[in-house]
C-alpha positions in Angstrom: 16.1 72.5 -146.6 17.5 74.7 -144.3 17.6 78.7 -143.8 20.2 80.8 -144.5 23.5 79.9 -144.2 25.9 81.9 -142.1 29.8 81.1 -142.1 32.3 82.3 -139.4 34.9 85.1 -141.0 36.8 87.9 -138.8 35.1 91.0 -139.0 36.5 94.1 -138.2 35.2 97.5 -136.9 35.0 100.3 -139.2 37.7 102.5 -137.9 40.3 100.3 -138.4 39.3 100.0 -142.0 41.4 101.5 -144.5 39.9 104.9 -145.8 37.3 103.9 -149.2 36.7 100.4 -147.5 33.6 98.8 -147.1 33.4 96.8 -144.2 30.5 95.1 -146.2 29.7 94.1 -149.9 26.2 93.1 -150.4 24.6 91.3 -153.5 21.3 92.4 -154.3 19.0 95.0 -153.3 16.2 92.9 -152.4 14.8 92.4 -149.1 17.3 90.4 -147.5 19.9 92.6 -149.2 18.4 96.1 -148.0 17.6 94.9 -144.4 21.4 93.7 -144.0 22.1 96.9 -145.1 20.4 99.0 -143.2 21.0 97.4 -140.1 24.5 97.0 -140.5 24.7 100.7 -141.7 22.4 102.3 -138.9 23.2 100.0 -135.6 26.8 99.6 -136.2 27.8 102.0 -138.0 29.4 99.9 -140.9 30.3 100.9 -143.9 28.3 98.9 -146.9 27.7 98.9 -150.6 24.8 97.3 -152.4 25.3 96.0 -155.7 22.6 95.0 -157.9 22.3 93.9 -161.5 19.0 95.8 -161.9 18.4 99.3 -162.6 16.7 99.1 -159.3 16.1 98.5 -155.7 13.8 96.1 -154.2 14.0 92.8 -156.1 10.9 91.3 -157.0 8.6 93.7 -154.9 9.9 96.5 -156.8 6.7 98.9 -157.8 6.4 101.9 -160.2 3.6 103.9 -162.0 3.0 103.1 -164.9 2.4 105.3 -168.1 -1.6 106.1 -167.0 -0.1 106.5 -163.2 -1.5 103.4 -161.7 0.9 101.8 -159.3 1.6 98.0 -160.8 4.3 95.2 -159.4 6.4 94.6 -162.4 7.2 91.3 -161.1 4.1 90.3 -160.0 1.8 90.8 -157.3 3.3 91.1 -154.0 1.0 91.4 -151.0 2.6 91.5 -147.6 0.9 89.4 -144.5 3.1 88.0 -141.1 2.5 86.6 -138.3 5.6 88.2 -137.0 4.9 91.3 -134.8 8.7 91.7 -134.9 9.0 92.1 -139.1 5.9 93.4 -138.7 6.8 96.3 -136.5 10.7 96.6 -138.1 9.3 97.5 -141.6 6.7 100.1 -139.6 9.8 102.0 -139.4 10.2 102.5 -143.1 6.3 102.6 -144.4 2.5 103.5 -143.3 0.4 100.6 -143.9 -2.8 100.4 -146.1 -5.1 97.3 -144.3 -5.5 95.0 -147.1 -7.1 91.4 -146.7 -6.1 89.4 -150.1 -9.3 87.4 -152.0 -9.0 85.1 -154.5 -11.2 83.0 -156.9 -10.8 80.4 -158.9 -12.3 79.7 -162.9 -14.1 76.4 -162.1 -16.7 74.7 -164.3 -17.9 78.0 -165.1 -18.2 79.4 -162.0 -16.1 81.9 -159.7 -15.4 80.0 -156.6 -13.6 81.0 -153.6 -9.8 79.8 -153.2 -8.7 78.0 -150.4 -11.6 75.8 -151.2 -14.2 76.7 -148.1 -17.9 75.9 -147.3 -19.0 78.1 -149.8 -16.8 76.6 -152.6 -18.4 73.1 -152.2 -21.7 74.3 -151.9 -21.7 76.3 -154.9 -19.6 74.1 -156.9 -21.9 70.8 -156.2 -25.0 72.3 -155.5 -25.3 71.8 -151.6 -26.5 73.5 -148.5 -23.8 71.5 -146.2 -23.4 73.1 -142.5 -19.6 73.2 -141.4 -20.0 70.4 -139.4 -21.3 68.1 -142.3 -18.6 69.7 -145.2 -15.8 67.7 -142.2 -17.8 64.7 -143.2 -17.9 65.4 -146.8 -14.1 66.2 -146.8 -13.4 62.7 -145.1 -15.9 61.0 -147.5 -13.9 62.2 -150.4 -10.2 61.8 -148.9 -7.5 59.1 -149.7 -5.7 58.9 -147.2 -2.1 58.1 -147.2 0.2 56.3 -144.2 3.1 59.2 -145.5 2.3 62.3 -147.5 5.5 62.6 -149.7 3.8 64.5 -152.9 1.9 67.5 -153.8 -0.8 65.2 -155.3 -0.8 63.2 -152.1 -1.0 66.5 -150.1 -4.1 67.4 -151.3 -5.9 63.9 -152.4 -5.3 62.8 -148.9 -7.1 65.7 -147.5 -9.9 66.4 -150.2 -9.9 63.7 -152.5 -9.3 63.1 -156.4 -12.5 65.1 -157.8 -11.1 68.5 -156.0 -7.9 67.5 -156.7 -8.7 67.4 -160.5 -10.6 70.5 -160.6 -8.4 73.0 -158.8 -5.1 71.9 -158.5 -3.5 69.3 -161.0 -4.0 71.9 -163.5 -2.6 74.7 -161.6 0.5 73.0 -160.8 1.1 71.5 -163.6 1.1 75.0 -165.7 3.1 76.8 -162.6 5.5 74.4 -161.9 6.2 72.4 -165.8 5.7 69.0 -163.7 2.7 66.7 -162.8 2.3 67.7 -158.9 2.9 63.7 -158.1 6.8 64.9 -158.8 6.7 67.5 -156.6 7.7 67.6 -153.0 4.5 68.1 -150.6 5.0 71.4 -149.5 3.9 72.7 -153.0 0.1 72.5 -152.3 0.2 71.9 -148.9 0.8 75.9 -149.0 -3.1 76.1 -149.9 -5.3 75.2 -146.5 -9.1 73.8 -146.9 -11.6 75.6 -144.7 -14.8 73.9 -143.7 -16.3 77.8 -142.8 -16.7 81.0 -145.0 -13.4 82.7 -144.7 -12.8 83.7 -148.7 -9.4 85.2 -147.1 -6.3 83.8 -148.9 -4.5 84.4 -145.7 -5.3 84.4 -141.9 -1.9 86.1 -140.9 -2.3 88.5 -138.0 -0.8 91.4 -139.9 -1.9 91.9 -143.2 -1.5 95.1 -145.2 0.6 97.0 -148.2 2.8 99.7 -147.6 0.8 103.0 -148.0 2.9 104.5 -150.5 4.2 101.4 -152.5 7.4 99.0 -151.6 9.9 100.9 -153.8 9.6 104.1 -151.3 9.9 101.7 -148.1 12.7 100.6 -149.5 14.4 103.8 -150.7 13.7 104.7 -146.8 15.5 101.9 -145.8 18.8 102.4 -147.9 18.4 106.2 -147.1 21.8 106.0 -144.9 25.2 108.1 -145.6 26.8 104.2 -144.3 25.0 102.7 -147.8 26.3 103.0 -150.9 24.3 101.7 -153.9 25.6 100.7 -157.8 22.8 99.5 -159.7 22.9 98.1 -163.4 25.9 96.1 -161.8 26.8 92.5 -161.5 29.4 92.1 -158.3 31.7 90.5 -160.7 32.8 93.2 -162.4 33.5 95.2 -159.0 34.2 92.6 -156.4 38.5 92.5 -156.8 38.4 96.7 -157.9 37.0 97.8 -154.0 38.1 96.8 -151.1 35.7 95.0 -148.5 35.8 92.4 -145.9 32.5 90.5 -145.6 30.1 89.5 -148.1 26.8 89.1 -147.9 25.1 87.2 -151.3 21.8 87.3 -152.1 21.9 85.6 -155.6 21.4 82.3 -157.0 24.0 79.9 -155.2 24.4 78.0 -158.0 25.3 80.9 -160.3 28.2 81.9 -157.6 29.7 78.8 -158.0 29.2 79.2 -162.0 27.3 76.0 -161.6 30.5 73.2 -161.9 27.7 71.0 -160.4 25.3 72.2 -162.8 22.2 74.6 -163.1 19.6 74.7 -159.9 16.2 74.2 -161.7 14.0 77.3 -161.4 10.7 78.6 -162.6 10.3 81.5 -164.4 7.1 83.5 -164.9 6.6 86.0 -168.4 4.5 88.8 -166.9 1.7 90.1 -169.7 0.3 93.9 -168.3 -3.0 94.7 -169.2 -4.6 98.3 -169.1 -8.5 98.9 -169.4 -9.9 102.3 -169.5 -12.7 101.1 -166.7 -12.9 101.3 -163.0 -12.4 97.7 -161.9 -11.9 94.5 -164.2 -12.8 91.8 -162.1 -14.6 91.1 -158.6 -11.7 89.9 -156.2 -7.5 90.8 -156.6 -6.6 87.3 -158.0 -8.6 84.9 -160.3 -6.8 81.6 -161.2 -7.3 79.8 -163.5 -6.6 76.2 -163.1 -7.7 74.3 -166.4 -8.4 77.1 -169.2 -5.7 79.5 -170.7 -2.1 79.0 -170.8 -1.6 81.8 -167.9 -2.4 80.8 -164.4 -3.7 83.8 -162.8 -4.8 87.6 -163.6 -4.3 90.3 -160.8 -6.0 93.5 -160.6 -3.7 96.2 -158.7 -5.8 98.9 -157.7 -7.4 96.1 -155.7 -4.0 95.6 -153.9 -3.0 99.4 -153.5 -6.7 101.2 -152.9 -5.5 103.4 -155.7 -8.4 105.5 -157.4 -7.8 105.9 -161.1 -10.6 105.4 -164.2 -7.9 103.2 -165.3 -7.1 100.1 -164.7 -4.3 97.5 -164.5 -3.8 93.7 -164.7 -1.0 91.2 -165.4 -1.2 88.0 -166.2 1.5 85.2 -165.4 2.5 83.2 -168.0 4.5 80.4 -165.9 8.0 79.3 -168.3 11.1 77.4 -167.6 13.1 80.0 -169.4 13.8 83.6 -167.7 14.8 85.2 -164.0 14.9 82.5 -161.7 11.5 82.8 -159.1 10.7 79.4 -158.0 13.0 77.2 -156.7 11.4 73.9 -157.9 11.3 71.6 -154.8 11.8 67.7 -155.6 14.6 65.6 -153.9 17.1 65.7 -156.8 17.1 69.4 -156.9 17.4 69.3 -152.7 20.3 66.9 -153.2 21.9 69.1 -156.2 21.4 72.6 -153.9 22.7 70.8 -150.8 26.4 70.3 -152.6 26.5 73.8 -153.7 25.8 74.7 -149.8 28.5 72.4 -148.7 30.8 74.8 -151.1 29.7 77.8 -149.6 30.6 76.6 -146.3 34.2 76.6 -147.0 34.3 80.2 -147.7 35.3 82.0 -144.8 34.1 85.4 -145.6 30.4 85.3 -147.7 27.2 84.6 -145.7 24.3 83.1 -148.3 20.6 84.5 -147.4 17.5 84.5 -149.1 15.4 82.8 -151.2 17.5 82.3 -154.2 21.1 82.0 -152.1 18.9 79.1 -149.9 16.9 77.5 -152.9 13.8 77.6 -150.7 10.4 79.3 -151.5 10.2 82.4 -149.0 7.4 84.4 -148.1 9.0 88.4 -148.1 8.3 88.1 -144.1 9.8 85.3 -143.9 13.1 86.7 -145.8 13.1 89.8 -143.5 13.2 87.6 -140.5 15.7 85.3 -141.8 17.5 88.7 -142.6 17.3 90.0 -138.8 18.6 86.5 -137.3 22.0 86.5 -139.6 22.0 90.6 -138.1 22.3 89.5 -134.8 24.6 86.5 -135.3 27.2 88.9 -137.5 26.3 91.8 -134.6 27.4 89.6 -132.1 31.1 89.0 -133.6 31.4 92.3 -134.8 30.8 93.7 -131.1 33.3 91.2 -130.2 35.6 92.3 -132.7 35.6 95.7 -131.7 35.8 94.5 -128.0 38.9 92.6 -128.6 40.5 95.5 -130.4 40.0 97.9 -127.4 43.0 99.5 -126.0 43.7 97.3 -122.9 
């Protein structure tokens, strides 16, 4: 799949704008919604509104207290790592950082282990004392390899073999994702690495860290711009022919703006149980999965996440469903196929550009988004400056 579609439209400077226009109409508050805005509002001085269906900003990384004052992720946790120095040093201008270095373990067999799988995982989990250099052997010992890795069970059989397979991630996937990983595309669990030393990180990005004061203040910083105005508890619909504006920018699911005449995209939804304790700390690391007991797939404990002190504590756990706001696009070919109609739609429309995760049916990282978000800036800078250019008095 591809990023973020862009579409050629004239677009006009804001002074030649009729007075209560919006140069801009953006659909969702999100990240890719709130950077487009705020660069559009600060840089060019366009005039923008936000609307969103929610009674809030921020999408998914929206954050709040809740009734004992401990800062949770409604959605689910969201912990920020790039590699990016650019998004890295963009959203710096919006939030102090909090270092943070994610940890996860896995329920296995009665055991704890650390997740990516790593030396100390197989050692603990088999009963070995295996040196880096012999766990390479034990990993190629174990592994099927295949001529073409197509699947997510082939993705990590070929590297690992069945038995690791078995115990960690055929359950997982199957709960998360309602399929048997040997339907899903590769890039599923090829997300997950293997290490054959001790790093217990989840990631190994170069910036990893939460915004000091949680995501929902970052993002009320970004939108804080007399250029931005927001509606929220809104779907565009019911504005979109009532104000005038001259560019879209849509956010949403793409199949959903096209009322889905070629039918629903397939997503995956996720119920989100929260969990208070009156204790310090629940459990040893942020994230324990849970591959092959439970219905839920994972518990996270917040205060890990945020540094928060509090003798309470919070936890959610993610109940994975088919039914509910869409969060996963679920990547197989027919649902590539099926999304890549809808894009050749879009790219008849002269005046909406599509960006982000759901408007792309691609599983972004929030990095990831905010770059994607910066490149279509600087594509709809460049014809906006030429715009303006070609409106100058000669």
């Amino acid at each position: 799949m591809n990023g973020p579609t862009t579409f050629q439209t004239p677009l006009f400077c804001s002074n030649s704008a009729p007075r209560g226009a919006f140069d801009f109409l953006i659909v969702g508050a999100g990240f890719a919604g709130a950077v487009l805005a705020e660069r559009l509002a600060n840089e060019l001085n366009q005039r923008v509104l936000i609307v969103e269906r929610r009674p809030h900003i921020g999408g998914n990384a929206f954050d709040r207290h809740d009734e004992h004052g401990i800062l949770v992720h409604p959605y689910g946790p969201h912990i920020f790592h790039t590699n990016s120095t650019d998004v890295f040093e963009y959203l710096s201008r919006f939030t102090k950082w909090r270092p943070y270095e994610h940890r996860v373990k896995a329920s296995v067999e009665g055991q704890l282990l650390p997740i990516p799988i790593n030396l100390d995982t197989i050692n603990r989990l088999y009963g070995l004392s295996l040196s880096s250099r012999e766990l390479e052997a034990f990993f190629a010992q174990q592994a099927e390899p295949k001529p073409t890795v197509r699947t997510a069970e082939e993705a990590v059989v070929s590297k690992v073999g069945r038995d690791l397979y078995d115990k960690f991630f055929r359950g997982y996937t199957r709960k998360q994702w309602g399929r048997d990983p040997s339907q899903l595309d590769a890039s599923v669990t090829a997300r997950v690495p293997t290490r054959i030393n001790r790093d217990d990180r989840y990631f190994t990005d170069i910036h990893q860290a939460m915004p000091q004061d949680g995501y929902t203040r970052m993002f009320e910083r970004m939108l804080d711009s007399p250029n931005i105005k927001l509606m929220l508890n809104t779907d565009y619909r019911e504005i979109e022919h009532l104000l005038p504006w001259r560019h879209m920018i849509y956010t949403g699911p793409i199949d959903a703006f096209f009322d889905h005449r070629f039918g629903a995209l397939p997503y995956r939804s996720i119920r989100f149980e929260h969990v208070t304790h009156h204790q310090e700390r629940f459990q040893e690391v942020g994230t324990i999965n849970y591959p092959n007991e439970h219905a839920y797939t994972r518990v996270t404990e917040f205060k890990h996440l945020t540094g928060q002190r509090h003798p309470w504590t919070s936890l959610v756990y993610e109940h994975p469903t088919a039914e509910g706001d869409p969060y996963y696009p679920v990547p197989c070919p027919e649902n590539t196929a099926l999304y890549r109609r809808y894009r050749d739609e879009a790219e008849k429309l002269p005046n909406v550009t599509f960006v982000g995760r759901l408007a792309s049916y691609q599983y972004y990282n929030m990095d990831q988004v905010v770059a994607q978000a910066l490149k279509v800036f600087r594509t709809l800078s460049e014809r906006i400056l030429l715009t303006r250019a070609d409106h100058m008095p000669s």
